[in-house]
C-alpha positions as CSV (number, residue, x, y, z in Angstrom):
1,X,61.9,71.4,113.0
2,X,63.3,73.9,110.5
3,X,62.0,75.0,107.4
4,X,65.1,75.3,105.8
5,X,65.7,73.3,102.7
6,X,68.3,71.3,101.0
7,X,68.3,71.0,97.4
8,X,71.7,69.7,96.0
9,X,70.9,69.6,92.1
10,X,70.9,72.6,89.7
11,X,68.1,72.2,87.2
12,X,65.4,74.1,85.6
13,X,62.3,73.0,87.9
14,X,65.3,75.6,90.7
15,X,62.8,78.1,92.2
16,X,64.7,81.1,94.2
17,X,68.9,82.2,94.1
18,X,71.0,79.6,93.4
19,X,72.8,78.4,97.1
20,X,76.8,78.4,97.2
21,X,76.3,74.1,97.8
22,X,74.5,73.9,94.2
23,X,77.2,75.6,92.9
24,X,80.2,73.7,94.2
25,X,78.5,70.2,92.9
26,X,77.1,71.8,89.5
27,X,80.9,72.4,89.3
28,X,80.8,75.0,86.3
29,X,83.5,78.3,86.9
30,X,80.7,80.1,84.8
31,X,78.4,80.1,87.6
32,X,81.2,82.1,89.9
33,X,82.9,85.0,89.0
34,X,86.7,85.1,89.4
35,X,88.1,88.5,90.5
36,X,91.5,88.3,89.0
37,X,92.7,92.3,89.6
38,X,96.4,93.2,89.5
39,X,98.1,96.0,90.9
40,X,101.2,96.9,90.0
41,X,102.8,98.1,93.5
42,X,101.3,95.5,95.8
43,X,100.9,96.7,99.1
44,X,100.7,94.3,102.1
45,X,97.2,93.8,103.8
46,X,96.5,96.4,106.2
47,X,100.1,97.9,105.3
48,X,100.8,101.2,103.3
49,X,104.5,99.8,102.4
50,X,104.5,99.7,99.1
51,X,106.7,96.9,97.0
52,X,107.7,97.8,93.9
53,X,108.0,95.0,91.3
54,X,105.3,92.5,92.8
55,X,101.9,92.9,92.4
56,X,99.2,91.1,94.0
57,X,96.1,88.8,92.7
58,X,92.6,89.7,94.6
59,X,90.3,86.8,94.6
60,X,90.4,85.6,98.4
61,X,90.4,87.6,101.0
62,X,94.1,88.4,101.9
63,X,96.2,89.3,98.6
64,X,98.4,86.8,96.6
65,X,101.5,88.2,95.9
66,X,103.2,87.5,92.4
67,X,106.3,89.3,90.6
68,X,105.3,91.7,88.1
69,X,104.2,90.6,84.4
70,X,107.6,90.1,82.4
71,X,110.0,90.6,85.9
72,X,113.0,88.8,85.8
73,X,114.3,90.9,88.5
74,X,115.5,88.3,91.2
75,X,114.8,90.8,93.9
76,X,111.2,91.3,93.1
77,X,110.7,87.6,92.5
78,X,112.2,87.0,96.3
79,X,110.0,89.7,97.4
80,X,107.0,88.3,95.9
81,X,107.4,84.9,97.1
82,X,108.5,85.8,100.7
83,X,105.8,87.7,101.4
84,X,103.0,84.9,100.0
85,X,104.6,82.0,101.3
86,X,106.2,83.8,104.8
87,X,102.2,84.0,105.8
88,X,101.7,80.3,104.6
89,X,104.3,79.0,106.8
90,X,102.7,81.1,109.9
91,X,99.5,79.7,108.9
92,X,101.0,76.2,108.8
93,X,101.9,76.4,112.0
94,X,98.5,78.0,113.3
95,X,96.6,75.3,112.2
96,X,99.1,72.6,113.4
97,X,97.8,74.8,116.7
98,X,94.0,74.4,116.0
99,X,94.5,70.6,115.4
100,X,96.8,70.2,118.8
101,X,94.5,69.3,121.9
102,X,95.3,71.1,125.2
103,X,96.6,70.2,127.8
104,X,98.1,66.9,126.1
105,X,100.1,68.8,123.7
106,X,100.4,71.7,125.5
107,X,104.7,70.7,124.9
108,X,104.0,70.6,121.4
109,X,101.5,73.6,120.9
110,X,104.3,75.6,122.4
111,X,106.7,74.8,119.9
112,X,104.8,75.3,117.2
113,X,104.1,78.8,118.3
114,X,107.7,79.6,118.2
115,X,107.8,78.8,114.6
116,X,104.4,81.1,114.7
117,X,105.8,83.9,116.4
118,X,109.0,83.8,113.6
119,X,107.7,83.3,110.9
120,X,105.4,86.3,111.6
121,X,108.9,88.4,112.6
122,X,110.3,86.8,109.6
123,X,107.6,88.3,107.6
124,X,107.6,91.7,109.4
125,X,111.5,91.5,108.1
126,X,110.6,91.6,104.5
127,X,108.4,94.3,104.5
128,X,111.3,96.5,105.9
129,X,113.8,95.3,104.5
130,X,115.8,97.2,101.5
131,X,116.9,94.4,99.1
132,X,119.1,94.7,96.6
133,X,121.3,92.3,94.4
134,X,124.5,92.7,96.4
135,X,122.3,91.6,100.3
136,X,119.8,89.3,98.3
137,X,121.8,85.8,98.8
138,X,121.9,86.3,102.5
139,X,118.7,87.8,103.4
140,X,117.5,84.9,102.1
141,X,119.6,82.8,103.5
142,X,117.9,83.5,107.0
143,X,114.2,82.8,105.7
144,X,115.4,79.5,104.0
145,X,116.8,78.4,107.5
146,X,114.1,79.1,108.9
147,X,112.0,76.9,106.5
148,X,114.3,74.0,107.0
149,X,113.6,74.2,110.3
150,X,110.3,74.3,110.2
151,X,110.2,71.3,107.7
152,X,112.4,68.9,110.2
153,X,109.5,69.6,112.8
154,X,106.6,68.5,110.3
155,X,108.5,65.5,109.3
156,X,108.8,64.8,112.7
157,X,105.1,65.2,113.4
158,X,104.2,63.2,110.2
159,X,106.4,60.4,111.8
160,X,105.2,60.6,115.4
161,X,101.4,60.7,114.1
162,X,102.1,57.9,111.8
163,X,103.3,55.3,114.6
164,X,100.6,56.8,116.7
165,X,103.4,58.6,119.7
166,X,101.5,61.9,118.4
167,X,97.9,62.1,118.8
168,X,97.0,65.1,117.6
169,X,93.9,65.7,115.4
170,X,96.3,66.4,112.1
171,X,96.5,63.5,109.6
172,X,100.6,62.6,108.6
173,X,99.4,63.6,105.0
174,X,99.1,66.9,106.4
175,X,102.6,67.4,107.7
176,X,104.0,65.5,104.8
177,X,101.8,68.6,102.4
178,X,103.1,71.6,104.3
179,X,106.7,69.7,104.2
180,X,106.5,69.6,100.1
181,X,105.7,73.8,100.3
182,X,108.3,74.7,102.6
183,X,110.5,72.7,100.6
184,X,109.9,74.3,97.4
185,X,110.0,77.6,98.8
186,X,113.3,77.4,100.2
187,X,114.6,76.0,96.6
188,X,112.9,78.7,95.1
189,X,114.4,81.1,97.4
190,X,117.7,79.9,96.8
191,X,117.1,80.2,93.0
192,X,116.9,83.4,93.5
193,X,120.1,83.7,95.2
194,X,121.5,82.5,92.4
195,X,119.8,85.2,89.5
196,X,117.8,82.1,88.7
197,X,113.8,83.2,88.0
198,X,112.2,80.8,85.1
199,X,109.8,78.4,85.8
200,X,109.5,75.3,84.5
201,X,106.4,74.1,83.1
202,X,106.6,70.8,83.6
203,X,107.5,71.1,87.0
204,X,104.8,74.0,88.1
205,X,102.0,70.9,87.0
206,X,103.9,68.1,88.8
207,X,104.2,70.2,92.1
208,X,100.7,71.9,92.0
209,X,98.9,69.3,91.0
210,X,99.8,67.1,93.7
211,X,98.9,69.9,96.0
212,X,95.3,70.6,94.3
213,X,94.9,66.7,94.9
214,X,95.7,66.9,98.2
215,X,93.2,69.8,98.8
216,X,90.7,68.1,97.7
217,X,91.0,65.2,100.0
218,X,92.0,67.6,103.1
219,X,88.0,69.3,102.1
220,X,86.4,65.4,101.9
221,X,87.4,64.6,104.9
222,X,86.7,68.0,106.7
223,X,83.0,67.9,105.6
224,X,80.3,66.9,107.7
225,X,79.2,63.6,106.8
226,X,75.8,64.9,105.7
227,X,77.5,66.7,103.2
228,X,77.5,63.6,101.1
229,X,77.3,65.2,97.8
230,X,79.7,67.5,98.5
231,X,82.2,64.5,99.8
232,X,81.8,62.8,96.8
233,X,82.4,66.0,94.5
234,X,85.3,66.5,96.2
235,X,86.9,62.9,96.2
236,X,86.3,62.9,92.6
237,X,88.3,65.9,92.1
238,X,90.8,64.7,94.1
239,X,91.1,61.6,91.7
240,X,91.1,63.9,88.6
241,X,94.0,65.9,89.7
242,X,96.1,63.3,90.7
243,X,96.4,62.7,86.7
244,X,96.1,65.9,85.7
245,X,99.8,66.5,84.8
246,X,98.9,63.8,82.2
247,X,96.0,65.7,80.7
248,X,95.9,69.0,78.5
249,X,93.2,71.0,80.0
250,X,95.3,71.9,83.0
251,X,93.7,75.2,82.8
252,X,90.1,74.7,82.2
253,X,90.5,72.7,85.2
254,X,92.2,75.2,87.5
255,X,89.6,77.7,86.5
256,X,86.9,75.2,87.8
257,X,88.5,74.4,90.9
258,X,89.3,78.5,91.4
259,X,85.5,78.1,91.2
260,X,84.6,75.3,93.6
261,X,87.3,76.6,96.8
262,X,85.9,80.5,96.5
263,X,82.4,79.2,96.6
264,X,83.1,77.1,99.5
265,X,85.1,79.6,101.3
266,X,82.2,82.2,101.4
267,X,79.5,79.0,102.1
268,X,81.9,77.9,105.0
269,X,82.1,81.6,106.2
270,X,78.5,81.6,106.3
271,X,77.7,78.5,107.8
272,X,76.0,77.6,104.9
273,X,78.0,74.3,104.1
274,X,78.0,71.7,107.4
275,X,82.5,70.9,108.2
276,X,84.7,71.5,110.3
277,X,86.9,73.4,107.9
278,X,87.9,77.0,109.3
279,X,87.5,80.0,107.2
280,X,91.0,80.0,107.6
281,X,92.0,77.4,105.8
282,X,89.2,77.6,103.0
283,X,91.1,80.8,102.1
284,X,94.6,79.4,102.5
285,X,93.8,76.9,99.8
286,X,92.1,79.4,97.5
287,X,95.0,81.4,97.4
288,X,97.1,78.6,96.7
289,X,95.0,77.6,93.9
290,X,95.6,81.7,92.3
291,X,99.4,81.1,92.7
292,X,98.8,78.2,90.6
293,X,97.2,79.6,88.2
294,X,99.4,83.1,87.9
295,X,102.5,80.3,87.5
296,X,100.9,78.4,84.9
297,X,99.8,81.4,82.9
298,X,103.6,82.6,83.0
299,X,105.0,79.3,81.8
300,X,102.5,79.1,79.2
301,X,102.9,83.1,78.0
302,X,106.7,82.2,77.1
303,X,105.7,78.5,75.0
C-alpha cells in the first residue's frame, strides 16, 4: 500500500508544503501567484515573427494574445484575436479527436482533422500575412468562413450525440460551447472589418460567464470520482457563475478562478490530481479565463 497521503483541508494543524489539491478547494487567489506579464511586440510561441500592436498575457503555458493597452487599431485587434482564437479552434478540433473512438469513428476523426489541418494553415496565414486597412475585410473574410464551417460541423455533432446516432465520448454541451466561441469570433472578426473595436461590458460578462460556467462543469465531470472534494468545489463554482453577470464582484471572482484552473493545470500535469482531463485542455481553459480577464479590465478602464 502506499504511503502517500491525502489531506484535503487547509488548516493550521498542516505539517509540510501546501499540495496544489488544498489549494484548489481552500479556493483563495492569495495562495497562487498570477503571472500577468505583458510584452508589447508579442511574438508567437516558438516564432521570432514579431506582431506589432498585440501583446501577449503569460500565465499558462502557451501565450494569450491581446491588442495593445489603448489600441483601437482594427488591424492589431484582428491580429490579436486571430492568432488566440486560430489555435483554439485547432485545439477544438483536436480534442473532438481525443474524445472520437477508433475505428468506429474513424469517418468522423478524419473530418475533424481537416478542420485541424486548416485551422493550423489558417493560423500559419496570419503570422505571414501583411495586414493593412485596405486587405483587412477580406483576409478576414477567409478565417470567418472557415469558422462557420467549423461551427455547422459541431452543431451537427451536438445533434447527432444528443439523439444518440453519434457515440463519441464528447458531451452535446461540448459541441454546443465551442459553437458559442467560434461564433463570437467570427462576429468579432467581422467587427473588425467594419473599424468596429469597443467592447461592450455587459456583453463581455454575459458571454464569459456562461463559458466560465461551463468550465467548471466540463472539470466536475472530468475528475475522478475520488476526487470528491474537488467535484463538489467545482459544481459549486459552476453554480456561482451562472449568476455572476448579476453580481458586482465579477472580478474578485475571475481572479479566484485564474487561481483554481492554473493550480489545477500544473496538479494535472503532475499527476497530482486523479481525471481524465489532458494537460491540454487544463491550459486551454486557463487561457481562456486570462482573455476574460484582459477584456473585462479594458471595459472597466474606459467606465
Amino acid at each position: 500500500m502506499s504511503n502517500k497521503k491525502h489531506c484535503d483541508n487547509v488548516g493550521p494543524e498542516q505539517n509540510g508544503p501546501i499540495t496544489r489539491r488544498q489549494v484548489l478547494l481552500a479556493g483563495g487567489a492569495s495562495l497562487v501567484g498570477l503571472t500577468l506579464q505583458t510584452n508589447i511586440f508579442a511574438r508567437f510561441l516558438g516564432d521570432d515573427k514579431m506582431f506589432p500592436g498585440v501583446m501577449t498575457l503569460s500565465g499558462a503555458k502557451k501565450p494569450v494574445f491581446v491588442p495593445a493597452a489603448g489600441s483601437t487599431d482594427p488591424v492589431a485587434h484582428s491580429l490579436a484575436e486571430s492568432l488566440f482564437w486560430l489555435d483554439q479552434e485547432a485545439e477544438h478540433a483536436k480534442f473532438f479527436i481525443l474524445h472520437m473512438p477508433s475505428p468506429e469513428l474513424d469517418a468522423q476523426r478524419a473530418q475533424t482533422q481537416q478542420f485541424h489541418n486548416q485551422f493550423t494553415g489558417q493560423l500559419d496565414k496570419v503570422k505571414s500575412a501583411r495586414l493593412d486597412k485596405g486587405n483587412l475585410a477580406a483576409f478576414n473574410q477567409s478565417t470567418i468562413e472557415l469558422v462557420r464551417r467549423f461551427i455547422d460541423l459541431k452543431q451537427q455533432m451536438e445533434k447527432a450525440q444528443a439523439s444518440g446516432q453519434l457515440k463519441s465520448l464528447a458531451w452535446p454541451a461540448f459541441f454546443e460551447h465551442t459553437a458559442l466561441e467560434g461564433d463570437r469570433f467570427a462576429k468579432r472578426l467581422d467587427g473588425f472589418s467594419r473599424g468596429k473595436v469597443e467592447l461592450d461590458h455587459g456583453e463581455v460578462v454575459d458571454f464569459w460567464t456562461r463559458i466560465m460556467a461551463d468550465h467548471a462543469d466540463f472539470i466536475a465531470h472530468l475528475l475522478d470520482p475520488e476526487e470528491r472534494m474537488l467535484i463538489e468545489k467545482a459544481m459549486k463554482t459552476s453554480k456561482a457563475w451562472r449568476g455572476a453577470n448579476k453580481s458586482n464582484d465579477v472580478k474578485g471572482s475571475l481572479d479566484e478562478l485564474i487561481a483554481f484552473k492554473k493550480t489545477a493545470q500544473k496538479g494535472i500535469e503532475a499527476g497530482q490530481i486523479k481525471s481524465i482531463i489532458h494537460p491540454a485542455l487544463a491550459d486551454h481553459v486557463l487561457r481562456e479565463a486570462l482573455k476574460f480577464s484582459d477584456e473585462l479590465k479594458r471595459t472597466e478602464s474606459r467606465g
